[in-house]
N, C-alpha and C positions, 0 to 999 in steps of 0.2 A: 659233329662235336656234341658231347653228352653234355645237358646244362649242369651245373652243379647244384643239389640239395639245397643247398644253404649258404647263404656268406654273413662271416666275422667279422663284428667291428673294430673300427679302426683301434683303438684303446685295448689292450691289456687287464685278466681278469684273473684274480688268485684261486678260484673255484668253480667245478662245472654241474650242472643240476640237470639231471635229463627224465623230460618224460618216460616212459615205456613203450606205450601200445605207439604206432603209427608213427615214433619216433627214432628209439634205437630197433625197433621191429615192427615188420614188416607185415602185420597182422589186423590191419584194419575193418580191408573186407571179409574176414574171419568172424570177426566182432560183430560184423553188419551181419552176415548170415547166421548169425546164434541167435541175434536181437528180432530178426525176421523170424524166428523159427517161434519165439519165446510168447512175442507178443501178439501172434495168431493163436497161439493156444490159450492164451486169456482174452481173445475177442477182439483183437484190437480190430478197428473200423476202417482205418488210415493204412496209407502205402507208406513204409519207416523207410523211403529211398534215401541212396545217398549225403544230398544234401540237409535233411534233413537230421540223418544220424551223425554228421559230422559238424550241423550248430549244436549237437549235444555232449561229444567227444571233447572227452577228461573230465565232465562233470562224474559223482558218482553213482551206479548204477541205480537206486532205490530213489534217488532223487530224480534221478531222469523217469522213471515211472510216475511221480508224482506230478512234474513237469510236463509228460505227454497229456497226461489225465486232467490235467486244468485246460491244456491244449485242445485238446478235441473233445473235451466231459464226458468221458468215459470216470470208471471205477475199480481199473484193475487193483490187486494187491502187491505192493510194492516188494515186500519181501521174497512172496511167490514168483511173481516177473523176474525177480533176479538171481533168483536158485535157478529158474530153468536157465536163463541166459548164460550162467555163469556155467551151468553143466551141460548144455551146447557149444559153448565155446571150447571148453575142455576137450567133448570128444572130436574137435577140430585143429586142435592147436597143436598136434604132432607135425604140422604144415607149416608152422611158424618159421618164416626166414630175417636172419639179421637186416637191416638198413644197411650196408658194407661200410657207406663214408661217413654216419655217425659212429659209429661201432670204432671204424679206423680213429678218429679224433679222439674218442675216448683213451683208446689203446696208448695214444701218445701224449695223454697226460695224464695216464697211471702211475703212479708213484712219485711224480714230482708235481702234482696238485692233488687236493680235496674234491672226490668226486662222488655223488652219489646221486641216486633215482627219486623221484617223486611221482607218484601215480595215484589216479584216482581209482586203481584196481585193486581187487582185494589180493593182502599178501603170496598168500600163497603159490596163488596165481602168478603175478608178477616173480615170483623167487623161482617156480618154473620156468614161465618166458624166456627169462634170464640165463639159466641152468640150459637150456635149450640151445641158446645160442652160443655157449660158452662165452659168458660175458659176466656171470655173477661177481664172480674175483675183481671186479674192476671196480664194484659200489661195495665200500664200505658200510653206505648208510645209505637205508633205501628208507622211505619215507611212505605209509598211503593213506586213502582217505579216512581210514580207523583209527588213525593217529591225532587227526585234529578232528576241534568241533566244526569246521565248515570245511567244504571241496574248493575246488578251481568253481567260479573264478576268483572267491576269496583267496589270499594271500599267503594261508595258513600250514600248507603243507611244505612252502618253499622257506620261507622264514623256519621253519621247525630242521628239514635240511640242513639249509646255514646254520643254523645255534649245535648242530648233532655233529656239523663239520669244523665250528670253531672261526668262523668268517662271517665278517659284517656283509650287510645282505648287498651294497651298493658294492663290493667286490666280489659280485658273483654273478655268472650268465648262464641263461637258462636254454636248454633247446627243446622246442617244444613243435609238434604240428597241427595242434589245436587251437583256434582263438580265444577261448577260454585259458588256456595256457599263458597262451602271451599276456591278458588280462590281468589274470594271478601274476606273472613276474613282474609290469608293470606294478602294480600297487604295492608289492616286495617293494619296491624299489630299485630292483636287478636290471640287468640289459638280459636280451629276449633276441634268440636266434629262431625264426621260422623255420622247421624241415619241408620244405616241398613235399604236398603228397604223392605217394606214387601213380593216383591215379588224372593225378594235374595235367 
């Protein structure tokens, strides 16, 4: 018997807010192999395993470079670290597969609820991902970290959703596979679905 992804709470929600990466797709370790590729070419010192890259997954990319860089006192360049990452990921992301039973969930509260993405990825990016998986149509309002002044796990980008979709932030549930994620919906004040990772 296959476990399920994720379970809904008990209560009822007018609105649904969904990460991207490692949530509605299936692209995590994509992300991990662009990051490994990126931050060897700036020197990095440290092994960016798993663990590792996913206490930093949903923060945004330039911050997590600053965050490794306090981490191990190194000096990479933030912007640079995340052009290459960004353009490693890219020429990987042709491989990008939907999450099936988020995707599904979505699908069936399209057009009879307020739905839209939050990510700590840059647009473009993300409006691909999306595009990719035939799933864009479904987010009226995608939301990312270039829209507010602070990332996951501040509260900012979710809150900014809600107000874009017209619903108070405690009527609205977030699905997320990040701890940071859940973080940011928590201080929202939203309920917070975990996706199990794929590689759980």
């Amino acid at each position: 018997m296959t476990r399920p992804m994720f379970e809904l709470p008990a209560r009822d929600y007018r609105a649904f807010i969904f990460d991207c990466d490692g949530t509605l797709v299936d692209n995590m370790p994509l992300h991990q192999r662009a990051w490994v590729q990126a931050l060897r070419a700036h020197g990095a010192t440290f092994e960016f395993g798993w663990e590792l890259f996913m206490s930093r997954a949903g923060m945004a990319i330039e911050r997590t470079v600053e965050e490794l860089n306090l981490q191990f006192s190194l000096n990479m360049d933030p912007p640079r670290v995340a052009a290459d990452q960004r353009r490693h990921y890219e020429e990987l992301m042709h491989g990008v597969e939907p999450i099936h039973e988020v995707v599904a969930f979505a699908r069936s509260k399209a057009g009879r609820h307020p739905l839209s993405v939050a990510s700590g990825g840059e647009r473009s990016i993300v409006l691909r991902t999306l595009r990719t998986i035939d799933a864009l149509e479904l987010f009226p309002v995608v939301v990312v970290a270039a829209d507010v002044a602070r990332g996951k796990p501040a509260p900012d980008m979710f809150l900014l959703a809600a107000e874009k979709m017209g619903v108070p932030p405690q009527d609205c549930l977030v699905f997320e596979d990040a701890q940071l994620g859940i973080e940011a919906a928590h201080s929202a004040g939203m309920g917070a679905v975990l996706v199990k990772s794929q590689r759980a």
